[in-house]
C-alpha positions in Angstrom: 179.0 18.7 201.7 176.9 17.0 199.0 178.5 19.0 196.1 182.2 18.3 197.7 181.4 14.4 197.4 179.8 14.7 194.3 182.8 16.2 193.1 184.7 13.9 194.6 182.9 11.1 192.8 183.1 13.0 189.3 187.3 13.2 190.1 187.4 9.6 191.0 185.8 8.4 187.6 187.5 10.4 185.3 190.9 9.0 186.7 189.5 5.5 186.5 188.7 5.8 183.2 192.1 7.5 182.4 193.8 4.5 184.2 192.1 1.8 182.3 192.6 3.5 178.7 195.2 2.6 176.4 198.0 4.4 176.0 200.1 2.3 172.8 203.8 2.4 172.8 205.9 4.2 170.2 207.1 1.1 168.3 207.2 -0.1 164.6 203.4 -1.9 164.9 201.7 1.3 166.1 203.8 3.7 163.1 201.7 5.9 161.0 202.3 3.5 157.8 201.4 0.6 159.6 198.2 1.6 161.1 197.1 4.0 158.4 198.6 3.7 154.7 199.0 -0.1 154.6 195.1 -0.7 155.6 194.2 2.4 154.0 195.2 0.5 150.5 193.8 -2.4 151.8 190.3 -1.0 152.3 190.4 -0.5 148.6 191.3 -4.2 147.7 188.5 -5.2 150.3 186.2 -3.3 148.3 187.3 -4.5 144.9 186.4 -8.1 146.2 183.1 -7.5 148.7 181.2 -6.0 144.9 179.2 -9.0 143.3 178.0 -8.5 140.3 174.6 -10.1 138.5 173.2 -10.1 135.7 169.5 -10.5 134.8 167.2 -11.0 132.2 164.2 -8.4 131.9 161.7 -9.0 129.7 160.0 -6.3 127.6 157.2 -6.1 125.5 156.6 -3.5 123.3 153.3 -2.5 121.6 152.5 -0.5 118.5 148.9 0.2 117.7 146.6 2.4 115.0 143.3 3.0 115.7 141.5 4.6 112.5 137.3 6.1 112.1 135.4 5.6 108.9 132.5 6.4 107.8 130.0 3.8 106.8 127.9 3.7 103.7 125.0 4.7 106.3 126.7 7.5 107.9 127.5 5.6 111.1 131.3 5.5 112.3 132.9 2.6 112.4 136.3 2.2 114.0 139.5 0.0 113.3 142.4 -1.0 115.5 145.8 -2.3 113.7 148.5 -3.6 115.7 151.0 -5.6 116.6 153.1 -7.0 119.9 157.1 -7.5 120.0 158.4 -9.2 123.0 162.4 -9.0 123.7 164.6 -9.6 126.9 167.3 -7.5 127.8 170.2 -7.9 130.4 170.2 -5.7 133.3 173.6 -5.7 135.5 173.0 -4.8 139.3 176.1 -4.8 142.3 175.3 -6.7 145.5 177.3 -6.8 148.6 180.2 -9.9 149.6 181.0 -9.8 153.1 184.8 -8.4 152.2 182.7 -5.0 152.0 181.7 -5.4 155.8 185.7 -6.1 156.5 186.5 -2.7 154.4 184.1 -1.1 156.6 185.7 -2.5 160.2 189.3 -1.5 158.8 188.0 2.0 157.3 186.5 2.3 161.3 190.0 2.0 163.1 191.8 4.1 161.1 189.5 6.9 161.7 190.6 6.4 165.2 193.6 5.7 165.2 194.0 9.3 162.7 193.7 11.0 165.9 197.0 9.8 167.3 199.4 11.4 165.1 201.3 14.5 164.6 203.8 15.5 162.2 207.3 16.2 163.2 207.6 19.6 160.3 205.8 22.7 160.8 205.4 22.7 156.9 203.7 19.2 157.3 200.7 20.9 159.1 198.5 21.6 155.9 199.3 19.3 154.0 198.9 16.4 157.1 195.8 17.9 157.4 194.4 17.4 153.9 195.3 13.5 154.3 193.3 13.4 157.0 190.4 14.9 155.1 191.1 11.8 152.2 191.1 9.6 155.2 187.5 11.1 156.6 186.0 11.3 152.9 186.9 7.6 152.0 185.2 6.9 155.0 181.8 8.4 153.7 182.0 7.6 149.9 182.2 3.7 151.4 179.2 4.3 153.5 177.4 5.5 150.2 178.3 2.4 148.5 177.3 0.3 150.8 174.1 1.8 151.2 174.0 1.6 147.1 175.2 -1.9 147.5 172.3 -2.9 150.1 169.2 -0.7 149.2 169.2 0.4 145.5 167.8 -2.2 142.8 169.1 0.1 140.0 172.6 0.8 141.3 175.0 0.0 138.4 176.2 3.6 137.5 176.0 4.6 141.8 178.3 2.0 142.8 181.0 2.5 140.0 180.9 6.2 140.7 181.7 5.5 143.9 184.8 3.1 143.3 185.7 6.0 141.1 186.1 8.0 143.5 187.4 5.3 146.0 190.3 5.7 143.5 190.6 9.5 143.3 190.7 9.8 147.0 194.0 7.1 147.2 195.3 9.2 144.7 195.0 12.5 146.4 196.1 10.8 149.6 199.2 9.6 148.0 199.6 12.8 146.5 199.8 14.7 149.8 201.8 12.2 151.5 204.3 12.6 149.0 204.3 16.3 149.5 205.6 15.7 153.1 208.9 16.9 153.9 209.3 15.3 158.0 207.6 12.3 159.2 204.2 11.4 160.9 205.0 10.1 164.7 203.0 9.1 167.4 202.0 11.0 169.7 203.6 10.1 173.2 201.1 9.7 176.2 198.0 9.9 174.3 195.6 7.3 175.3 193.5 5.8 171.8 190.1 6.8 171.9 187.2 5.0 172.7 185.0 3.2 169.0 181.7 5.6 168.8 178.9 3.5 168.8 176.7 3.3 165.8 173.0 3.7 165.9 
């Protein structure tokens, strides 16, 4: 008796849940280019603008020194030191964060979710659908990098424009697939959009 209402209890939530989830309509808003190409690009732009960059002034001094033994008249040692300080300052460019980075991020988030509610309408479109959800997935961790760049490392000049390097490659592979596609990318019907993972 205990294991049927348990059961029971375990049936009863799962439709709940199913009944409150939400299921979006097959209309222009919810297309494919509106909910992944279009803020795709514009996670770019985002992160074009959320990079600050500053410049600063290091001071460094250099030293150059000669230390020479003689020998005294008396046969003692005697030793001499020679030389001489040079102080310069040199400019040191480091990237810091603007909050459009943080907006990249929350856009970059969505799309991963809503990647999950498409299909393509061409069996040839499988593979190569595939591979722009891979472009999709690593944009999504080359932006976590740079922020991390952006937010931890002092000395992150050459990290964080590797990274918008390859920001850029990855729009360019994704563009490249998409153009390989020969049907179209459609919702699919009934599926209910998945739940945001929380982060820890």
């Amino acid at each position: 008796m205990k294991k049927f209402r348990f059961f029971m209890v375990l049936v009863l939530a799962g439709f709940m849940q199913g009944a409150y989830a939400y299921i979006p309509e097959d209309i222009e808003e919810n297309s494919f280019e509106e909910r992944i190409e279009l803020p795709f690009a514009e996670v770019t732009e985002l992160v074009e603008m959320g990079i600050k960059a500053v410049t600063q002034e290091v001071a460094k001094l250099e030293y150059s020194g000669e230390r020479k033994v003689e020998r005294t008249r008396g046969g003692g040692l005697t030793e001499k030191e020679a030389g001489s300080e040079k102080a310069s300052t040199k400019e040191i460019t480091h990237y810091e964060p603007r909050e459009e980075i943080y907006e990249a991020k929350e856009v970059m988030d969505k799309i991963l979710i809503w990647l999950t509610m498409y299909r393509t309408t061409a069996g040839d479109d499988v593979v190569t659908y595939k591979k722009m959800r891979e472009y999709v997935e690593k944009k999504s961790k080359i932006l976590e990098k740079l922020i991390k760049a952006l937010r931890y490392e002092e000395d992150n000049r050459d990290a964080v424009l590797k990274y918008k390097r390859d920001i850029i490659k990855t729009d360019r592979d994704f563009k490249r697939f998409s153009d390989r596609l020969k049907g179209d990318i459609v919702l699919i019907q009934g599926k209910p959009l998945p739940e945001p993972e929380d982060e820890y």
